[in-house]
N, C-alpha and C positions, 0 to 999 in steps of 0.2 A: 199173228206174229210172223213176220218173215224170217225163213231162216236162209243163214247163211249157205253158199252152193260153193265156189273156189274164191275165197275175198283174198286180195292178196296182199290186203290189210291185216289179215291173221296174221299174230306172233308167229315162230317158228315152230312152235311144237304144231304142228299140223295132224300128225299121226301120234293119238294113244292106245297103249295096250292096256288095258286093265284086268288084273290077276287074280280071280276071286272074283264068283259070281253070285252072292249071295245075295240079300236085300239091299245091301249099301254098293257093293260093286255094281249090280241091275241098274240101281240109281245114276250111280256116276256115270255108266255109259248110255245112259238115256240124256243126260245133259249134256254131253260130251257130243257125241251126235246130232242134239236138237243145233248147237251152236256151231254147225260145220263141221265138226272133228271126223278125219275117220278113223273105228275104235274097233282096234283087236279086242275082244273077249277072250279071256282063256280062263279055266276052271278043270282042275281035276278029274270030274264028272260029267257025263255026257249028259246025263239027266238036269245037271245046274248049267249047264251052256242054253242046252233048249229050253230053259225054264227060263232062261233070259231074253229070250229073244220072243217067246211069247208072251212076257211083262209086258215088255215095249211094242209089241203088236197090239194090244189092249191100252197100254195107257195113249200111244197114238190117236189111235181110236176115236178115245173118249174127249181126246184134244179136241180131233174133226168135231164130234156134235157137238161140243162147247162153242167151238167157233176159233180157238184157240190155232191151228192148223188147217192149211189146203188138204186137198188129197193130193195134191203135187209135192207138195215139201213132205208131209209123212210119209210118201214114197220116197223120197229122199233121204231122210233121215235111216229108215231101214235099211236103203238101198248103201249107208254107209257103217254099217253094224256086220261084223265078220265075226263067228266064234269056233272056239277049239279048243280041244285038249293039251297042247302041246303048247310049252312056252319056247321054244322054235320059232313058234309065227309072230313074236314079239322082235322078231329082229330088223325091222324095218321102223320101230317105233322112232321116234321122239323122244320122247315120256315117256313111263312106266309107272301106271300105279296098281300098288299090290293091298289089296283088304283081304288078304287069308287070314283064318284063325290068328288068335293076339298071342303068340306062342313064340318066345326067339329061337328054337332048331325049326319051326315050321316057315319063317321070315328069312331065317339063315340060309336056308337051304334053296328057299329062291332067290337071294341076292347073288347067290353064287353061281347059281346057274344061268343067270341073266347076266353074271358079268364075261359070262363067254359066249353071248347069244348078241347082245345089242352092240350098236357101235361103240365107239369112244365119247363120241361127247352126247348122249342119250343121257337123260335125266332120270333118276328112280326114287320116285317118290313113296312111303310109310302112309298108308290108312289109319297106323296107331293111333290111340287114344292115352296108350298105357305104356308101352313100351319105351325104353331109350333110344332116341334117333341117332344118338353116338353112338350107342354101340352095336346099331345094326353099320352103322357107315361104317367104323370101323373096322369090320369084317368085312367089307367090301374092296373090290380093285380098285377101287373108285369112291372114295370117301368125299371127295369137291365134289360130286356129282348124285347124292343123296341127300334127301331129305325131307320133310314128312307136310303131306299134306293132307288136312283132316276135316273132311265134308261132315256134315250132322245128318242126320236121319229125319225126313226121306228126304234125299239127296237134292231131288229136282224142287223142293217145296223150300227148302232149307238156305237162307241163302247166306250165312256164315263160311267162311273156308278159315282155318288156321294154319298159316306159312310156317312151320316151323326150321328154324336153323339149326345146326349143332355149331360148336368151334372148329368144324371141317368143311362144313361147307359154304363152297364162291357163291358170292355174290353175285356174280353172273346166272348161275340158276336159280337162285333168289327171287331176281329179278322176272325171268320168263316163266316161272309158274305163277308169279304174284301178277305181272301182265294178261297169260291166261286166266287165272280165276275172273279176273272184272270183266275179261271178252266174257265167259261162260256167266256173265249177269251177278255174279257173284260177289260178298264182300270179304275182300282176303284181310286177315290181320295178322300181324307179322309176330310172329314169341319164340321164344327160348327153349330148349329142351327140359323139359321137365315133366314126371307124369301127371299126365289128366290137362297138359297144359292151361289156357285160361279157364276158358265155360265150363269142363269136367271138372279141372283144376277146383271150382267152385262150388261146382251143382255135387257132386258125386261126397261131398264132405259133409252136404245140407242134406241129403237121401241116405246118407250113413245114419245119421243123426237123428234121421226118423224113422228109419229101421231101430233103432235104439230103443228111440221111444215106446215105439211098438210093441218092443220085444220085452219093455219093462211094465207094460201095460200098463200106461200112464193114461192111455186113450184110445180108442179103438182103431182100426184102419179105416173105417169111414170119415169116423171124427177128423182125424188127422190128418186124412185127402181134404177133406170139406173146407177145414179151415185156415189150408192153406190155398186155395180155390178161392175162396171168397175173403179174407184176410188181404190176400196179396194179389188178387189179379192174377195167377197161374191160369195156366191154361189147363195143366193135371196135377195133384195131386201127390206127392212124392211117392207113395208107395205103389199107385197104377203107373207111377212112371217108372220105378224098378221092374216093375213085371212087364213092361214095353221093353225096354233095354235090355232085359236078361239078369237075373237074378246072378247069372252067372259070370256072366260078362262084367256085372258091377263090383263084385269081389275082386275080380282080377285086376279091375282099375285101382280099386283101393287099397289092395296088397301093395302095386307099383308106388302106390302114390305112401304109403306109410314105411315100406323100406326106404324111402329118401326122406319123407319129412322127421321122421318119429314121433309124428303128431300123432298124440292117441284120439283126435278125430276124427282120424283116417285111419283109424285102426277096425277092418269089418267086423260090424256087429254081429254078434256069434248066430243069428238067427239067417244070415246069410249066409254063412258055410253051411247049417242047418239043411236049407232048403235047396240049396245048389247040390248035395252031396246025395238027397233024397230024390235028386230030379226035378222040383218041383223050382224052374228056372223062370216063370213068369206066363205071358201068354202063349210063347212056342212050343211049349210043353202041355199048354191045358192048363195051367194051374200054379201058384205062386202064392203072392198076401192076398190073394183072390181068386176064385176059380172062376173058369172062363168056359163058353160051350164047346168049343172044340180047340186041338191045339192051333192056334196058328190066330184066334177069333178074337175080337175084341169085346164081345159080348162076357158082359160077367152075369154068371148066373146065381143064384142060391146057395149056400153054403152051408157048415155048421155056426160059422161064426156069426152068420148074414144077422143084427137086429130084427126081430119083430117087428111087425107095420103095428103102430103104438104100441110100444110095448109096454106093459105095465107099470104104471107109477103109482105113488102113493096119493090119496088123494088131495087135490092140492086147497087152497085157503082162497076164499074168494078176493076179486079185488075189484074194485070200482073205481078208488081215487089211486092216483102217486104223486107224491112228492120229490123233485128232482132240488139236491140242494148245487150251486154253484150257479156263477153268474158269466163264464167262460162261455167258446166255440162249440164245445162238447156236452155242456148244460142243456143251452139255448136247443141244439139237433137232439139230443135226448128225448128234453119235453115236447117239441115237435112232433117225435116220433109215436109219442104216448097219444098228444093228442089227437093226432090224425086219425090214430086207430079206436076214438071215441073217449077216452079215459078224460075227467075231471082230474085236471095236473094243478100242484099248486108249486110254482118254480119258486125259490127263496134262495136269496142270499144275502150276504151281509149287514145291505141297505137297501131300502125301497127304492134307493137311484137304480141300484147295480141290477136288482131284479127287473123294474120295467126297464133299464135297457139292454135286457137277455129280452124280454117280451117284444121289444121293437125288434129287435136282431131276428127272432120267428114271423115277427108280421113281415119283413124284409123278403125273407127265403118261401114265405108262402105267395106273396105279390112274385116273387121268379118263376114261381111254379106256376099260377096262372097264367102269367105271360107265356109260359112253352106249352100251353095246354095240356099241362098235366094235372089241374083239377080247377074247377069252376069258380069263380068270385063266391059266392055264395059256400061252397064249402068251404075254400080259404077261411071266411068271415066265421063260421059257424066253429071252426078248428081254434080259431086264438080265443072267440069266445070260451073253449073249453078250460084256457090256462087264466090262474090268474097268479098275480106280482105279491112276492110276500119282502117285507125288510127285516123277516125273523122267524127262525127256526121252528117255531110257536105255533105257527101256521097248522103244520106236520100233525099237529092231535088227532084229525082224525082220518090220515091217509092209512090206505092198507098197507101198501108199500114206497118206502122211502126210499130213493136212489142219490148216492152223493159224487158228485162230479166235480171236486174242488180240486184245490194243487196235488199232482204227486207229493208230498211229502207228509211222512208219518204222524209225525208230532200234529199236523195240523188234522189228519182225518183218525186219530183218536180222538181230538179233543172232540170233533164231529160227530161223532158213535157215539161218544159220551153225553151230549148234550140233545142224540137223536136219542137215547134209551131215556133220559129224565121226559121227553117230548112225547114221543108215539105209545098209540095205544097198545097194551098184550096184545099179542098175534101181530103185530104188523110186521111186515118183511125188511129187514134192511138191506140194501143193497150196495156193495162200493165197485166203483169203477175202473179201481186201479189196474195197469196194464203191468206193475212189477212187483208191488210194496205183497208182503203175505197177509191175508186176507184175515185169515187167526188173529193177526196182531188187532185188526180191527174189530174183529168179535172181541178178544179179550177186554176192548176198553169198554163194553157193555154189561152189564147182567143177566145179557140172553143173547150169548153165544149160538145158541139151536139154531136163532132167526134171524142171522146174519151167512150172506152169502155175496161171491162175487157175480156181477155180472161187467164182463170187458164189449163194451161196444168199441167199433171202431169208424176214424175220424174219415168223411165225415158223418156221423149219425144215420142222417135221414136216408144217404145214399148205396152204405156200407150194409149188407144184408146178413152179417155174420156176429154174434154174440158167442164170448166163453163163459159157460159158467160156470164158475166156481166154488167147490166145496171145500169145506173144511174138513176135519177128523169132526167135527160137534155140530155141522151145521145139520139141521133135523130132514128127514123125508120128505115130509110135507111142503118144506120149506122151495126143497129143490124143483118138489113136481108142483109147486107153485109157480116159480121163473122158467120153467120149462113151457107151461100154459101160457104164459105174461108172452115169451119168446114167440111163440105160434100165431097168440092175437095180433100182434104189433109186425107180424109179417118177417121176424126174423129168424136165422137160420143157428139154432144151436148147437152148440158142440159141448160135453160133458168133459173138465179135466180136474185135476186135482192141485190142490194149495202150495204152488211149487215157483220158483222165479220164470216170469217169462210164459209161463201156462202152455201154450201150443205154439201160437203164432212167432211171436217174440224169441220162444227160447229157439227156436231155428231157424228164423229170420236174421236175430242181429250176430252170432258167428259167422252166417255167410258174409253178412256186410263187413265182419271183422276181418276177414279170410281177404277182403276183396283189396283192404285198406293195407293188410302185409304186402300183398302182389308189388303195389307200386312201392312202398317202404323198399322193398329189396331192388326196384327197378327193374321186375320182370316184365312188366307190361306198364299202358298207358294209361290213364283213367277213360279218354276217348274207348281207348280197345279194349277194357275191360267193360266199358259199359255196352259199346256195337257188341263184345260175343255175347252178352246176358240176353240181351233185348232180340238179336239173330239165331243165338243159337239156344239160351234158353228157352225163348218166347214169352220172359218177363217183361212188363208192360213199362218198369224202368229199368236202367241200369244202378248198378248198388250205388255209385256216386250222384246221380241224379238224385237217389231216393232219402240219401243221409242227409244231402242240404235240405230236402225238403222235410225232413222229420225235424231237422235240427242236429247237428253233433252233438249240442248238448244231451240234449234228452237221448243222442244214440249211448253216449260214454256211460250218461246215467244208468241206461238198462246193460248194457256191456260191464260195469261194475256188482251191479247187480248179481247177475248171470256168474260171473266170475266167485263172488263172493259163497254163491249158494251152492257151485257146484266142485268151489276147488280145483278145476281142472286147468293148467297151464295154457295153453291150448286157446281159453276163453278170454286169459287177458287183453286189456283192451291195446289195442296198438298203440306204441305211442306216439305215431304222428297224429293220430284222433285229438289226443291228452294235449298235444300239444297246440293244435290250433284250438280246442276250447280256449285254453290259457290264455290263444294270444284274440279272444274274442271273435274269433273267426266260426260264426255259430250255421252257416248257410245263407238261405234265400234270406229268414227272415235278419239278416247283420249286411248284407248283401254281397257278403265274401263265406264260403267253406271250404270244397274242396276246389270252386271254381268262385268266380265274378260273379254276379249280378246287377244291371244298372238299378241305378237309383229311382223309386219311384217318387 
């Protein structure tokens, strides 16, 4: 990588001071640096100055044997890094950006002291997350000439900036930090003052929420990392990501962000004052929804809460055959998934058309998988051999376990339960699919509620390594630590939750998507830059508007009614511009219009 040396192609801001030399200030003047800047450090602390300057001596470093940096430009780079105590030596800046504590007297107290240190037209930029950028500006000499600009962590990895404006500040510095951020490789996106603006705005609502969960003990803190890891493509976990962030620092975001919304989703989960007030802040402290080997480590070690390595179950009911009823997407990767792991499946639907053509639809995805050398013609062959094509329910007599993958809707998978209990032999397992309907209601339509449970695969099937399984208040022991065995052989990953709308994944999933669908309803932001800060600054593999056309609006509004329905809470109603483009047919990818286009296939 070459770095810049005097480009006099650089914007104006030539000279940054940055104020606060903690992990995110280290960061920013490591980039700030790498891209030509040269960067006053300043910090309180003599110890947090020198602690900066030996980060960037090591991450340097480690550039060179990457191959990433000369030893001439990392000499360079250093050779443009100054630090100190004294915000004095900020007066030659440009820029000013300040990351102290998220505190307004501790914010305040440097705007005001900077506004009789830097020039007139010096720019001063907020590291907030949480705080008002009005009402830091306007305590300032200089309200046009503030305004918030919000790197993500870690800084040099991260490549999100959010531009934030208040109703005070020109346009003209708008412009020259939004110009810097893309010199500094960066993607700036422009928003409005408000807290948590977009990506916190979003993430820190869906990390409440599962702090919630937690704290109701709906699921464990494993479970409920796991299954949003594997659910959704995260890269962590929400509750390893509270204890990244700060247990404590995420209270303070969501205190800001529920004094303006009133949204009691953003109201912290009392198990986060809890822990913040106990010390116990996440991994800086050693310890948080997980304990870690030393403060500062990422290593999570053994706990009281840790699960047992197998822990004990009930013992479970043997199985040999299943039965997958449905002749869908999610049928067809079901039984696939049984059969590859050895299981005699007997797939059934409707009609012996609909069934062999779920049967060709696995011959189809098995010839894909040979082709990518992901298993031999001969297994392939040996795999569909295992399934066979039923045009009737009847089939089912003698599977151990039945799995039903028909329409979401109720009406049709009682009638299904009902017609699987006159079918399948005592003891056999029933299984529903369902991703929202309650699970109860499906045992009820049986006379062996014990042996009825959910299991939630997700789409598609064969490639998704994540199962919820779900209990009811009646569904039996055995039952459980039977699809818990099923989950293990068939190479999937389970997570234990209870008979509730939404189960784990879903029920903090589609608020966030709800959350994401207000933003633009109110014209806070874009669907483009709501979706860049998710995919930048979350590290979500889509953004929420990518992922709604691609689930369907429909099927989102449906479990957003749902969710809504079960839980009462305001908060969860569905937006109505959702409501609204259902209405007008605008269902996503598969309509070829939702919240965006699609050409026509």
């Amino acid at each position: 990588m070459a770095t810049p040396q005097s480009d006099p192609s650089l914007s104006p801001l030539r000279t940054v001071a940055v104020v606060g030399l903690g992990t995110m200030g280290t960061g920013i003047t490591e980039v700030l640096a790498k891209a030509g800047r040269e960067v006053i450090g300043i910090d309180v602390s003599e110890a947090q100055a020198a602690g900066c300057l030996a980060a960037l001596e090591a991450s340097t470093a480690r550039a060179v044997k990457r191959g990433r940096l000369t030893e001439p430009e990392r000499a360079g780079v250093l050779a443009r890094v100054r630090t100190g105590t004294d915000l004095s030596a900020a007066a030659g800046a440009d820029l000013v950006i300040e990351v102290v504590p998220e505190s307004y007297d501790i914010k305040h107290q440097v705007f005001r002291e900077l506004d009789g240190i830097v020039r007139p037209e010096t720019i001063l930029a907020t590291g907030t997350n949480a705080l008002s950028v009005t009402r830091l500006a306007a305590d300032s000499a200089r309200p046009e000439r503030v305004l918030g600009l919000h790197f993500f962590n870690p800084a040099p990895a991260m490549k999100l900036v959010e531009v934030v404006s208040s109703v005070l500040t020109a346009p003209g510095a708008v412009a020259a930090v939004t110009d810097l951020a893309l010199e500094l490789g960066k993607e700036p996106v422009a928003v409005g003052d408000r807290p948590g603006f977009v990506a916190d705005g979003l993430l820190f609502g869906y990390l409440n929420q599962a702090a919630a969960m937690y704290e109701a003990k709906y699921a464990s803190r494993e479970d409920i990392d796991a299954a949003m890891r594997l659910g959704c493509g995260l890269p962590m976990g929400p509750l390893a990501l509270l204890d990244l962030i700060g247990v404590d620092t995420a209270r303070t975001v969501l205190e800001a962000m529920y004094a303006e919304s009133r949204d009691r989703l953003h109201a912290p989960a009392p198990v986060l004052k809890q822990l913040s007030e106990a010390g116990l802040t996440g991994r800086k402290s050693g310890r948080g929804f997980y304990t870690y080997e030393a403060p500062g480590s990422a290593t999570v070690v053994r706990d009281a809460l840790t699960p047992l390595d197998g822990a004990a179950l009930a013992q479970g009911r043997p199985v040999h055959s299943v039965g997958v009823a449905g002749s869908g997407t999610m049928a067809s990767g079901i039984a696939e998934v049984f059969a590859k792991a050895g299981y005699q499946v007997v797939l059934a639907a409707r009609s012996e058309d609909k069934a062999q053509a779920a049967k060709a639809r696995i011959g189809k995805s098995l010839d894909r998988s040979v082709g990518k050398g992901r298993m031999t013609a001969e297994a392939a062959a040996r795999t569909l051999d295992l399934i066979s094509a039923a045009g009737s329910y009847d089939a089912f007599a003698d599977v151990d376990l039945a799995v039903e993958a028909v329409a979401e809707d109720l009406e049709i998978k009682q009638q299904l339960f009902a017609a699987l209990d006159k079918v399948c032999k005592p003891g056999a397992v029933l299984a529903t699919t369902t991703s929202s309907l309650p699970v109860v209601a499906c045992a009820r339509a049986t006379s062996r509620p014990q042996d009825v449970i959910g299991m939630h695969f997700f789409n598609p099937a064969p490639a998704m390594k994540l199962v919820e399984v779900v209990r009811t208040v009646l569904t039996a022991e055995d039952v459980h630590a039977t699809v818990r065995e099923v989950c293990a052989k068939i190479r999937k990953h389970a997570v234990d939750c209870g008979d509730r709308a939404g189960f784990i994944v879903n029920a903090l999933l589609f608020p966030y998507l709800n959350n994401a669908i207000k933003m633009v309803e109110e014209h806070y932001a874009s669907l483009d830059d709501i979706d860049a800060a998710m995919k930048l600054g979350g590290g979500y593999p889509m953004g929420p508007f990518e992922l709604l056309d691609v689930v369907g609006l429909d099927v989102s509004l449906a479990i957003e009614k749902v969710l809504h329905r079960e839980f009462r809470d305001p908060g969860l109603a569905p937006a109505p511009l959702l409501e609204h483009l259902v209405a007008a047919g605008c269902l996503g990818r598969k309509t070829g219009r939702g919240f965006r286009e699609y050409a026509r296939r």
